[in-house]
C-alpha positions as a LaTeX table, in Angstrom:
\begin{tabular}{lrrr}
\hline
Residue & $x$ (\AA) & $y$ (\AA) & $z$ (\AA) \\
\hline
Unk1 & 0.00 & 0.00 & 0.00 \\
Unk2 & 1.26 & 3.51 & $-0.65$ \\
Unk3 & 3.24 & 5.14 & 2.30 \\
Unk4 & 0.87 & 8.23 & 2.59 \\
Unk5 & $-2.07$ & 6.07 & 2.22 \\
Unk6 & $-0.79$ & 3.97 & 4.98 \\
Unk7 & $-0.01$ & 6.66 & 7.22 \\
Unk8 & $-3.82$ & 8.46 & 6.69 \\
Unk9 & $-5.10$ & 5.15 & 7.81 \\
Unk10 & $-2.99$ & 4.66 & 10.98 \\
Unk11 & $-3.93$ & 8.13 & 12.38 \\
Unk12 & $-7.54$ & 7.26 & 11.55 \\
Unk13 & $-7.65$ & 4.13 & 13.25 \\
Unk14 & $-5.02$ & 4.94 & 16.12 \\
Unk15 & $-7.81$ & 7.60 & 16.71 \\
Unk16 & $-5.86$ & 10.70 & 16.16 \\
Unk17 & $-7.92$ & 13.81 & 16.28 \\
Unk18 & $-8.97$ & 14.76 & 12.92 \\
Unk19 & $-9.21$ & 17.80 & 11.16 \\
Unk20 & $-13.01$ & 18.88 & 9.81 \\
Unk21 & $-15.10$ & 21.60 & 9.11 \\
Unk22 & $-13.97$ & 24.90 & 10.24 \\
Unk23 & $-10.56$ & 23.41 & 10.67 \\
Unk24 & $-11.83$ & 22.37 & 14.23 \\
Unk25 & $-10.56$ & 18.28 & 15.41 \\
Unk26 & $-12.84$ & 15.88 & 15.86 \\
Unk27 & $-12.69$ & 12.39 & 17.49 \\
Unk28 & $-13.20$ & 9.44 & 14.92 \\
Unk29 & $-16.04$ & 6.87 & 16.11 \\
Unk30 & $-14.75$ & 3.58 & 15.90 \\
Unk31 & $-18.32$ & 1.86 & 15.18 \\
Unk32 & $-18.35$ & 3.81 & 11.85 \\
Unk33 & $-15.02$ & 3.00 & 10.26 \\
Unk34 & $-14.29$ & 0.36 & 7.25 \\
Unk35 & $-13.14$ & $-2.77$ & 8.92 \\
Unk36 & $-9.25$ & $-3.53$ & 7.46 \\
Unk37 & $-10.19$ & $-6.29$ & 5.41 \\
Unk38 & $-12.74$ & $-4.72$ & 3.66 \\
Unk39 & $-10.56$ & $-1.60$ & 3.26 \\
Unk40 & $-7.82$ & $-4.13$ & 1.82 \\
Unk41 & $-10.36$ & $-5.74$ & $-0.98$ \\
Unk42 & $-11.46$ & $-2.12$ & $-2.04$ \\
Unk43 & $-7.82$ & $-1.39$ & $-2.45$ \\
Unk44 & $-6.98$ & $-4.89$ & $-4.48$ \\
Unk45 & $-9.93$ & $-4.44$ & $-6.71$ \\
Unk46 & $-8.81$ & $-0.89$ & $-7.85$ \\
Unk47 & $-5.23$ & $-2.53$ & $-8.51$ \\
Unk48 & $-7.10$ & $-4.94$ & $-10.75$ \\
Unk49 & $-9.52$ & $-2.65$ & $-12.41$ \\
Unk50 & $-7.31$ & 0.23 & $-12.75$ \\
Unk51 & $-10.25$ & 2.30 & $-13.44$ \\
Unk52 & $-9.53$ & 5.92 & $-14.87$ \\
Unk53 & $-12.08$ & 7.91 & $-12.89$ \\
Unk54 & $-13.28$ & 6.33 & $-9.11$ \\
Unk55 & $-15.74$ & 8.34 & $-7.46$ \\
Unk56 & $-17.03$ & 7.56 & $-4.10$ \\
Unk57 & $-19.72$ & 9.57 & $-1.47$ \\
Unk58 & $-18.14$ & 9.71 & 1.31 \\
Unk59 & $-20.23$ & 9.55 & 3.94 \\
Unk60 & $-18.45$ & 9.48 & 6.97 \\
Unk61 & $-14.68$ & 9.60 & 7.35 \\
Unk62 & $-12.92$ & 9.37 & 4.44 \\
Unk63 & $-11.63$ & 5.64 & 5.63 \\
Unk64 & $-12.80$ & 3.46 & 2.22 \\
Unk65 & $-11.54$ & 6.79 & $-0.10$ \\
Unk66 & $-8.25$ & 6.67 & 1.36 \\
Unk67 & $-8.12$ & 2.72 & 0.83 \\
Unk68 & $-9.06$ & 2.81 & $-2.81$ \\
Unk69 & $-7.22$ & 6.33 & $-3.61$ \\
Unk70 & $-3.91$ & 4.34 & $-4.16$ \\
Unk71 & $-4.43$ & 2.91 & $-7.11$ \\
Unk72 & $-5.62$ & 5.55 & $-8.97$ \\
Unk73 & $-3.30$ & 7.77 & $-8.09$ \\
Unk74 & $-1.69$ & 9.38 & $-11.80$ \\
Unk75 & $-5.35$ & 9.63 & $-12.50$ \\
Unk76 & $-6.13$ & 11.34 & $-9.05$ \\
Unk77 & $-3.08$ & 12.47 & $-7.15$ \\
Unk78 & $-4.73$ & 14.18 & $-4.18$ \\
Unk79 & $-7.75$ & 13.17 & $-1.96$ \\
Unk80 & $-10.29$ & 16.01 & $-1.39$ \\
Unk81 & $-12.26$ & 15.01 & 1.74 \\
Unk82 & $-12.91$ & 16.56 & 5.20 \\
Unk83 & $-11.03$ & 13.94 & 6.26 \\
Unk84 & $-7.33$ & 15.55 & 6.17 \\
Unk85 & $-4.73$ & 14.89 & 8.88 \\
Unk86 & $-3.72$ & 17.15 & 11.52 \\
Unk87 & $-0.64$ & 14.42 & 11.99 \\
Unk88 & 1.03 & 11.72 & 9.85 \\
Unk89 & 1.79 & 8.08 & 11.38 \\
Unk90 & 4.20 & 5.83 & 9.97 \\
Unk91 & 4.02 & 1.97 & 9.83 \\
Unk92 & 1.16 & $-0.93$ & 8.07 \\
Unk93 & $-2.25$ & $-1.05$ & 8.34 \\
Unk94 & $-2.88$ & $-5.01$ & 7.75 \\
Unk95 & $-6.50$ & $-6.61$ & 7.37 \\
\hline
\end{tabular}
């Protein structure tokens, strides 16, 4: 998985404060976020597709954007969602 990808999804799931509207930090409910593995199959099946446009609703924190923005990436280098990191965190998010 790609290194800033990777370290998006650590914050989010180490619950790190996240930045939102109004650039105040919010806490991240863990009963809302994509479980690893699914997170991990969204990923994989953008590596197979390799679509040229992916569009998702986000409609909570950004976690399933961030696991399929990878792939994509000459096609979409940036992802533009509320859910932007105050911090980075390094290491592997594994499902």
């Amino acid at each position: 998985m790609d290194q800033q990808a990777n370290g998006l999804l650590l914050a989010m799931y180490h619950n790190e404060l996240q930045l939102g509207a109004g650039g105040k930090l919010y806490e991240i409910d863990r009963n809302t976020r994509v479980p690893p593995p699914q997170g991990r199959f969204m990923h994989d099946v953008h590596l197979r597709m390799k679509p040229e446009l992916s569009i998702e609703i986000d409609l909570s924190y950004g976690f399933s954007t961030v696991f399929s923005w990878p792939p994509c990436k000459p096609a979409a280098p940036a992802i533009t969602s509320p859910s932007i990191l105050s911090k980075r965190a390094t290491g592997t998010v594994s499902g």
